[in-house]
C-alpha positions in Angstrom: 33.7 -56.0 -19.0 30.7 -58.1 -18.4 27.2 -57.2 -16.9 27.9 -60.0 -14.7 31.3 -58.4 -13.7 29.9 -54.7 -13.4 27.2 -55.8 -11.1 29.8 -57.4 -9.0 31.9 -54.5 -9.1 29.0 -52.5 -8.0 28.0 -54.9 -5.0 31.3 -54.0 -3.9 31.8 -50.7 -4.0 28.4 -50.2 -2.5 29.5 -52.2 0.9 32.4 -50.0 1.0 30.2 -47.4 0.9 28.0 -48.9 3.3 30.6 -49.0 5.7 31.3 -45.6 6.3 27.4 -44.7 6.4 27.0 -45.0 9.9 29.1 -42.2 10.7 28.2 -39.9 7.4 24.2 -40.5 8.9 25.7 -39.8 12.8 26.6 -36.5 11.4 23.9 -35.5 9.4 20.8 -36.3 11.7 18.9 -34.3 12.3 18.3 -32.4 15.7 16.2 -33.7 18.8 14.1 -30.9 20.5 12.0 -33.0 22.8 14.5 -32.3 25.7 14.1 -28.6 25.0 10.8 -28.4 24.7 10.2 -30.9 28.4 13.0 -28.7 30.1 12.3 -25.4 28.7 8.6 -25.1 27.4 7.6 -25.0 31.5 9.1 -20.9 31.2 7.1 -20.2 28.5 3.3 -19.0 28.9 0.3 -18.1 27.0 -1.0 -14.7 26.9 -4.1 -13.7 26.4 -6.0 -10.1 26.6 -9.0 -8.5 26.6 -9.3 -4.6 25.5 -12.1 -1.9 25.0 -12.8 -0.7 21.5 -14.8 2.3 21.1 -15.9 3.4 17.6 -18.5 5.4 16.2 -21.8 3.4 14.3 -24.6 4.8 12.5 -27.8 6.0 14.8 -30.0 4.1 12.8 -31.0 1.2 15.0 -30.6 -2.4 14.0 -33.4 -3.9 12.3 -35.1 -0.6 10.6 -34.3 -2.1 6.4 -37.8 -1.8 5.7 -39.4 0.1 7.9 -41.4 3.2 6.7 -39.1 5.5 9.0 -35.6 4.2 8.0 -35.1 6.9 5.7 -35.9 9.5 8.6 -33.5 8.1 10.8 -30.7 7.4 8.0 -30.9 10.8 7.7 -31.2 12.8 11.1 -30.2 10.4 13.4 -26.7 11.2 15.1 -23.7 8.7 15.0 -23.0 6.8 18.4 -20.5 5.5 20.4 -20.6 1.8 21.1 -18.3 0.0 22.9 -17.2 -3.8 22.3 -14.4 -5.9 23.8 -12.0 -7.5 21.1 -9.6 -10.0 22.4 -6.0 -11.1 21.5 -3.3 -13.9 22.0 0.4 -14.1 22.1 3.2 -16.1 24.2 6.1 -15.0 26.8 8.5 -16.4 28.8 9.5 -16.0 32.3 13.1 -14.9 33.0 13.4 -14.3 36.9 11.7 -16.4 39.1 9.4 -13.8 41.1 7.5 -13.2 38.1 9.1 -11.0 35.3 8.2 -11.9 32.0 9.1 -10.8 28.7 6.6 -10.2 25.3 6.2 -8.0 22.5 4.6 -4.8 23.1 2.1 -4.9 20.2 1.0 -8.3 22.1 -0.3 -6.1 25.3 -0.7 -2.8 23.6 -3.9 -1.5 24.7 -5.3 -4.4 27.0 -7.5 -4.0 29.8 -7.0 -7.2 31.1 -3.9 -9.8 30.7 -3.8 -13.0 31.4 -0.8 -15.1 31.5 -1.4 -19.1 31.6 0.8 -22.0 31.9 1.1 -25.5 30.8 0.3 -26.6 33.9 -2.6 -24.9 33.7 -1.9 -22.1 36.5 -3.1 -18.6 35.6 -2.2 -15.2 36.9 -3.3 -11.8 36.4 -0.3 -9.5 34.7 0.6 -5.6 34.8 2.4 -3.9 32.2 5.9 -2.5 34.1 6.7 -0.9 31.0 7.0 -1.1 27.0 9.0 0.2 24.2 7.0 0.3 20.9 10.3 1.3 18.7 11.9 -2.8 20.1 8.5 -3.8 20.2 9.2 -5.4 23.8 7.6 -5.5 26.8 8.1 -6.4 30.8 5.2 -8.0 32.6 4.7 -8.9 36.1 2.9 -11.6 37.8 2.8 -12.3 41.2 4.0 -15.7 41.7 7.5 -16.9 43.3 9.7 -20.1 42.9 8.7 -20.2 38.8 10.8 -21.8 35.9 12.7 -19.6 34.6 14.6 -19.5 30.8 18.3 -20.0 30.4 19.6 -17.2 28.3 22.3 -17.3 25.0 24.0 -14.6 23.3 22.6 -14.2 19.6 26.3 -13.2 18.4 27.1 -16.4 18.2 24.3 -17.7 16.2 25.3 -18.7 12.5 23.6 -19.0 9.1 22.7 -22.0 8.9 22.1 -23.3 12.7 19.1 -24.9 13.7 16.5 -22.7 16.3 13.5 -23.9 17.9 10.3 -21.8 18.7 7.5 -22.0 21.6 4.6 -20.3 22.0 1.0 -20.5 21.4 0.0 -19.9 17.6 -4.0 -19.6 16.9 -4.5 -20.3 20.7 -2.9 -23.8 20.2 -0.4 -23.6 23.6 2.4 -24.7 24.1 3.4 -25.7 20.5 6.8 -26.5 19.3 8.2 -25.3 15.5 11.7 -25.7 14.2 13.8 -23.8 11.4 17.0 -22.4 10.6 18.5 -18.8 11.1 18.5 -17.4 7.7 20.1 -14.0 8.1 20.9 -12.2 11.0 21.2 -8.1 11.9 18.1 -7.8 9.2 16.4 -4.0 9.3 12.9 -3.8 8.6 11.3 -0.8 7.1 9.7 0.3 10.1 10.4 2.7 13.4 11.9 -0.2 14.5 15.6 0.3 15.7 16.2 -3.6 16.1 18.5 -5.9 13.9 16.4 -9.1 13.7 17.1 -12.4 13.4 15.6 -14.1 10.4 14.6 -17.7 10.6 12.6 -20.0 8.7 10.4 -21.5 12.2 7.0 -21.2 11.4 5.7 -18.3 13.1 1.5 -17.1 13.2 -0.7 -15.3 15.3 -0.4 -15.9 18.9 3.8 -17.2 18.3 4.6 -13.1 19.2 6.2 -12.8 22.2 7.6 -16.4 22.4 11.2 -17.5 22.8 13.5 -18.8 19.9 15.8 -21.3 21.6 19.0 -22.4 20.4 20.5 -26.1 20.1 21.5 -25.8 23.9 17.8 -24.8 24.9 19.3 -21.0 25.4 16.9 -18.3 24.5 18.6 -16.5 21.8 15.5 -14.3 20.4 11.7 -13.3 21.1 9.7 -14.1 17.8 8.1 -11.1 17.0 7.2 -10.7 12.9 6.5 -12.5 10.2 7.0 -11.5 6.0 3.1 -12.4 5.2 1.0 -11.4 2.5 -1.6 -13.6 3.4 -1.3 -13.0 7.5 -0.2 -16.2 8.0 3.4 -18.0 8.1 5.1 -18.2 4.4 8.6 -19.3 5.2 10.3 -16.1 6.9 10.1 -15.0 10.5 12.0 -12.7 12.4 13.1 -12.4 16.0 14.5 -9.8 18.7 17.5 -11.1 19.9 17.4 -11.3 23.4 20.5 -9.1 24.3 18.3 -6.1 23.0 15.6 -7.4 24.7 17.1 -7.8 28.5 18.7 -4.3 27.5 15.3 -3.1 26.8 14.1 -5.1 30.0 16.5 -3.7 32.4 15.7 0.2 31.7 12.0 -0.6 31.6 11.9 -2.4 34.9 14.4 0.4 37.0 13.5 3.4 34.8 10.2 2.7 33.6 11.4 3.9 29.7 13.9 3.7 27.4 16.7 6.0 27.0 18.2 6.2 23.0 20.6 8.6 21.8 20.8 10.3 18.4 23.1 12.8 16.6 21.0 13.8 14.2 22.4 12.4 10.9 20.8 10.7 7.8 23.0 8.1 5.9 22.9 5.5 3.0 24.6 2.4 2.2 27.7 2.5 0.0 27.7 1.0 -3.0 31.1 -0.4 -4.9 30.7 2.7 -7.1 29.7 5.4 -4.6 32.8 4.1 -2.3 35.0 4.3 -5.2 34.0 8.0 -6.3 34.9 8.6 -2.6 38.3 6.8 -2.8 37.5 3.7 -1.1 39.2 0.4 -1.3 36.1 -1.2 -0.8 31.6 -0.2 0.2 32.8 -0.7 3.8 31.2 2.1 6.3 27.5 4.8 5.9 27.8 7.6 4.1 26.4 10.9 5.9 24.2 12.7 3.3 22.0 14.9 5.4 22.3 16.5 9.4 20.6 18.3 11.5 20.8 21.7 11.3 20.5 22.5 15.1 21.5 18.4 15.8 24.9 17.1 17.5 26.4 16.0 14.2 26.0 19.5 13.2 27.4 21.2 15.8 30.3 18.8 16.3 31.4 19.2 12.8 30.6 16.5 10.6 30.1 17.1 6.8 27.8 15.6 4.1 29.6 13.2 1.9 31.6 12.4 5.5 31.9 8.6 5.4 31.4 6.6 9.1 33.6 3.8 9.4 34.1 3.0 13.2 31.9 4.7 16.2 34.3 4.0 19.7 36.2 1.9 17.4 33.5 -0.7 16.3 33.4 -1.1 12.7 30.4 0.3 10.8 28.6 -1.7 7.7 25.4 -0.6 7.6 22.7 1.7 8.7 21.5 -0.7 11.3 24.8 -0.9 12.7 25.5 2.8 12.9 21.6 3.4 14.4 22.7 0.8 16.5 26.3 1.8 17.7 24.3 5.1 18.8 21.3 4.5 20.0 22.7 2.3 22.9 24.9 5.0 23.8 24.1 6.8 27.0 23.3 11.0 26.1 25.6 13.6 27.1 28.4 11.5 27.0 30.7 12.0 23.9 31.6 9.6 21.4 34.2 8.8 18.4 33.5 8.5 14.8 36.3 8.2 12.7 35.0 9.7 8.9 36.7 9.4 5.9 37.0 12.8 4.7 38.5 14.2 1.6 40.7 10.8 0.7 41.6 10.3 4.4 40.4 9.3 7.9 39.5 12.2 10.6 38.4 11.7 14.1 35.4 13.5 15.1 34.1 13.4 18.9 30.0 13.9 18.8 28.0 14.0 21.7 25.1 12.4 21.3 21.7 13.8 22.8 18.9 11.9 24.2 16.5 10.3 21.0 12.5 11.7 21.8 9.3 10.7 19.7 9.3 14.6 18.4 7.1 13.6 15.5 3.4 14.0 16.5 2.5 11.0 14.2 4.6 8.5 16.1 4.3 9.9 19.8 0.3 10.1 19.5 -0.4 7.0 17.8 -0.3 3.9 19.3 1.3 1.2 18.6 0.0 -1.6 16.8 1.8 -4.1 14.6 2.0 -3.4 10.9 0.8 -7.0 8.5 -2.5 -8.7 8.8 -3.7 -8.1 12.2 -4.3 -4.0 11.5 -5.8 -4.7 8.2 -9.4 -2.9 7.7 -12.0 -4.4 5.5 -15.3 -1.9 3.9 -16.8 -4.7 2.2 -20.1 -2.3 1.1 -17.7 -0.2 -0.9 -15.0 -3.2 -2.1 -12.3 -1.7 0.2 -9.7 -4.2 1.9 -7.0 -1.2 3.8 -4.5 -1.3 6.4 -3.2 1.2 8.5 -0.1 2.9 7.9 2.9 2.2 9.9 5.1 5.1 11.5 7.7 5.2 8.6 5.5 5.1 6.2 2.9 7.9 7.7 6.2 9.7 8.3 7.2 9.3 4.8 3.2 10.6 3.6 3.4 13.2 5.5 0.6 13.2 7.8 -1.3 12.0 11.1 -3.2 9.0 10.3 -3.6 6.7 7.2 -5.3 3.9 5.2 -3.6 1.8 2.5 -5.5 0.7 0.2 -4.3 -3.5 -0.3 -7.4 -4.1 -3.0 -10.3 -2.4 -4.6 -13.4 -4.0 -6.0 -16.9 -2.9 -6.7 -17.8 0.7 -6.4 -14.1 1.4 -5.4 -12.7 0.1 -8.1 -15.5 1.9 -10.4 -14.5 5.2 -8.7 -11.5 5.1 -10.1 -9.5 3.8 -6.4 -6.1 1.7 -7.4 -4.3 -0.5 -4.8 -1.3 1.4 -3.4 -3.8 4.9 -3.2 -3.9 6.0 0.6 -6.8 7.4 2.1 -5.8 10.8 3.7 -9.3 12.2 4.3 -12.6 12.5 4.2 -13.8 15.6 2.6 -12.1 18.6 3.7 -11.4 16.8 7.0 -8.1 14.9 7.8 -8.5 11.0 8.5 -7.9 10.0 12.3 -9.2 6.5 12.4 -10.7 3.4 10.6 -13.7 3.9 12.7 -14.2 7.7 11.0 -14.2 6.2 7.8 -16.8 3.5 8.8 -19.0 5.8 10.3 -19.0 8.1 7.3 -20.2 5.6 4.8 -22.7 4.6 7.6 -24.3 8.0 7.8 -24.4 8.6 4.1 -27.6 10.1 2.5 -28.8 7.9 0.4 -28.1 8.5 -3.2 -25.3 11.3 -2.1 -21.5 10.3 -2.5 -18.6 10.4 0.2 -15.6 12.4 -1.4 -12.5 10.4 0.1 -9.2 12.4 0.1 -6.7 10.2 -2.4 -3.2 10.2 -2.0 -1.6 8.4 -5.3 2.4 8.6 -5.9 2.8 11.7 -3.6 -0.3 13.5 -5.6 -3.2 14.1 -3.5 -7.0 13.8 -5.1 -10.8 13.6 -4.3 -12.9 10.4 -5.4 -16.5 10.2 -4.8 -17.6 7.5 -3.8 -21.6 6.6 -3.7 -22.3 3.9 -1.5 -25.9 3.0 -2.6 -24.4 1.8 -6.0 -22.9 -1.2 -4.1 -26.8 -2.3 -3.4 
C-alpha cells in the first residue's frame, strides 16, 4: 500500500473515531464542584482559638549576656512561670440550624476562647458541649437560629475510586475548596484512635481539621481530620471521620455529655493465609484472639486463646478495626454473640461486654493533642528537633510522658543521641513536659552537663549533655 493510501486510510479511521468522541469525553469529564461549594460552603465555618500556655523559663532576666552579674543570676536565680497565649485554626460545619456544630477535638482542645466565623463574615462566640479524644470529635454550640445547615450521606456507600470534595480553612485561607479521590476506606491508624478512616487524596493542611468531606451529591460523608506528613504539610494522603461515627459521637455528647464504648477485654491479630490454614481455615477471613483479660468479660464468658472471631451479632469480622468496632458501639451490660472457630469448628459464645474507661494513667491524664507536626518540639541550643509521644506509643514505652527524638545535630548528635532515642527523663526525675526539658537546659551551670534519661530499642540509658559546647 501507498503512503498516499495509508494516510487516507488513517483520515478515515480517525473521523470514525471522531465520531464517537463526544460521548467517550461526556463520560469521562471531570466533576463540577462549584454548585457544592455555592450551596454547601455557607454550613461550613472557620474556627479559630485562643489558649493559655504556661511553662517554666529561666530566672535570668532578658538582656543580662554581658553583664558582670549574669553568671550570679544563671546560677541562683529560680525558674518562673510565664504565661503566653498561643493561638490555633481549624474548620466546622453546622448540622442543626440553632447552632450545633461539629469539629475535631484536637482543633478546640485546650482553648480559652473559640471563635467560629462565616463566609459571610458573621462571628459568634462557641462552648465546648462535649469531646471525645479517642474519635477525635467534638460538638460546639453557638447561639444563633435559622443557619445553613449540611445535608448528610452515609460513608458505606462511598467507593474506591469516587470523587470527594473538601472545605475548610487551611493556613487561615477560609473558605477554600480541594478535590481528590477516596483511596481506601475502614483504614486504622496506629493510634488510641478507635475510628476506621476514610483515606483520600484532597489536599488537606493546617486549619482543613474539622472540615467536611462532601460527596458528588454535596452530602457530607466525612470530617477531615489527619494527614500522613513527614514534612507537616499535605503529601498526597488525608484521612477522614466518617460522619456516621461522628453524629454517633455527636448524639451521646450532646444528651450525655460523654461517650459510652464497650470492651471485653481481648487482644487479637490479623490472620494471615498461613496462620488461618494452621487453624483449618479455608481462607485469612476473621481476628484471631491471642491474649484476654484475666478478670475481663472474654475471660469470664469462656473464650480461649487461639479462638478465631468470625461474626459478632452476625456481622462478619475481617479485621481488628472491625472487631474493635463491632464492640465498642455496643451498649455495656447487654450481651452479645461471637461465633469462634474453635478446634476445626464454629462455637457460639455469648459475652457481655462491659463499659470501656481510660484506666491507663498515661491516656486519662494527658491531654489530648494531635500526633504529626503541630506537637513537634524544637531545642535548637542542643540540635534537638522531638515530638511528643502519642497514647499508643507512650503506652507501648511504658511510661507517663515522652519525647521522640525526629533528628539530632550538634552537641546531641556528639553525645551520642540517635533519631528514634526517646527522652524519658531528666536525671533521676521522670519527664512530664516539653517545658521541663526547656527549663532544665535553661538553668544549667555553665560548663556542667544535663544527664537526659535515653530510652533506645526498649534499653534505657543516661547521656550527658553539656549545653555550653553548643556556643
Amino acid at each position: 500500500m501507498s503512503v498516499k493510501k495509508l494516510i487516507v486510510s488513517a483520515m478515515l479511521a480517525a473521523s470514525v473515531l471522531a465520531a464517537h468522541v463526544p460521548a467517550a469525553a461526556a463520560m469521562t469529564e471531570l466533576p463540577d464542584f462549584s454548585s457544592i461549594v455555592d450551596s454547601e460552603g455557607k454550613a461550613v465555618v472557620n474556627i479559630s482559638t485562643t489558649s493559655t500556655v504556661k511553662e517554666m523559663v529561666s530566672g535570668v532576666p532578658d538582656g543580662m549576656e554581658g553583664d558582670p552579674f549574669f553568671e550570679f543570676f544563671r546560677r541562683f536565680a529560680p525558674p518562673q512561670q510565664r504565661e503566653h497565649q498561643e493561638s490555633s485554626l481549624g474548620s466546622g460545619f453546622i448540622i442543626s440550624p440553632d447552632g450545633y456544630l461539629l469539629t475535631n477535638a484536637h482543633v478546640v482542645a485546650r482553648a480559652d476562647k473559640i471563635t467560629v466565623k462565616f463566609n459571610d463574615k458573621r462571628e459568634f462566640q462557641a462552648r465546648v458541649i462535649g469531646s471525645d479524644a479517642r474519635s477525635d470529635v467534638a460538638l460546639l454550640k453557638i447561639d444563633a437560629t435559622n443557619l445553613p445547615v449540611v445535608r448528610l450521606g452515609d460513608p458505606k456507600n462511598l467507593k474506591v475510586g469516587q470523587w470527594v470534595l473538601a472545605i475548610g480553612s487551611p493556613f487561615g485561607f477560609e473558605n477554600t475548596a480541594t478535590s481528590g479521590i477516596v483511596s481506601g476506606k475502614n483504614r486504622m491508624l496506629p493510634d488510641e484512635s478507635s475510628v476506621q478512616f476514610i483515606q483520600t487524596d484532597a489536599a488537606v493542611n493546617p486549619g482543613n481539621s474539622g472540615g467536611p468531606l462532601f460527596n458528588l451529591k454535596g452530602e457530607v460523608v466525612g470530617i477531615n481530620s489527619q494527614i500522613y506528613s513527614r514534612s507537616g504539610g499535605f503529601m498526597g494522603i488525608s484521612f477522614a471521620i466518617p460522619i456516621d461515627t461522628a453524629m454517633n459521637v455527636a448524639e451521646q455528647l450532646k444528651t450525655k455529655g460523654k461517650v459510652t464504648r464497650s470492651r471485653i477485654g481481648v487482644v487479637v491479630q490479623e490472620l494471615s493465609k498461613e496462620l488461618a490454614a494452621s487453624f483449618g481455615l479455608a481462607k485469612p477471613s476473621g481476628v484471631l484472639i491471642n491474649a484476654l483479660d484475666p478478670k475481663g468479660p472474654a475471660q469470664k464468658a469462656g473464650l480461649k486463646a487461639g479462638d478465631i472471631v468470625l461474626r459478632i451479632n452476625g456481622q462478619p469480622v475481617e479485621n481488628g478495626g472491625d472487631m474493635q468496632r463491632l464492640i465498642s458501639d455496643m451498649p455495656p451490660g447487654k450481651a452479645i454473640a461471637l461465633d469462634v472457630w474453635r478446634s476445626r469448628a464454629q462455637a457460639r459464645v455469648s459475652v457481655v461486654p462491659e463499659e470501656l474507661k481510660e484506666e491507663d494513667p498515661r491516656i486519662a491524664k494527658r491531654e489530648y493533642r494531635k500526633p504529626g507536626a503541630e506537637s513537634e518540639q524544637s531545642l535548637a541550643q542542643i540540635g534537638l528537633r522531638l515530638q511528643e509521644l502519642n497514647p499508643s506509643q507512650l503506652r507501648q514505652a511504658g511510661v507517663d510522658y515522652g519525647l521522640l527524638v525526629r533528628a539530632a545535630n550538634g552537641v546531641a548528635m556528639r553525645a551520642g543521641i540517635q533519631p528514634g532515642d526517646i527522652i524519658v527523663g531528666i536525671g533521676g526525675d521522670a519527664l512530664k513536659s516539653f517545658a521541663q526539658l526547656k527549663g532544665a537546659f535553661a538553668q544549667a551551670k555553665k560548663g556542667s552537663a544535663v544527664a537526659l534519661q535515653v530510652m533506645r530499642q526498649g534499653v534505657t540509658m543516661f547521656v550527658p549533655l553539656t549545653p555550653d559546647e553548643s556556643k
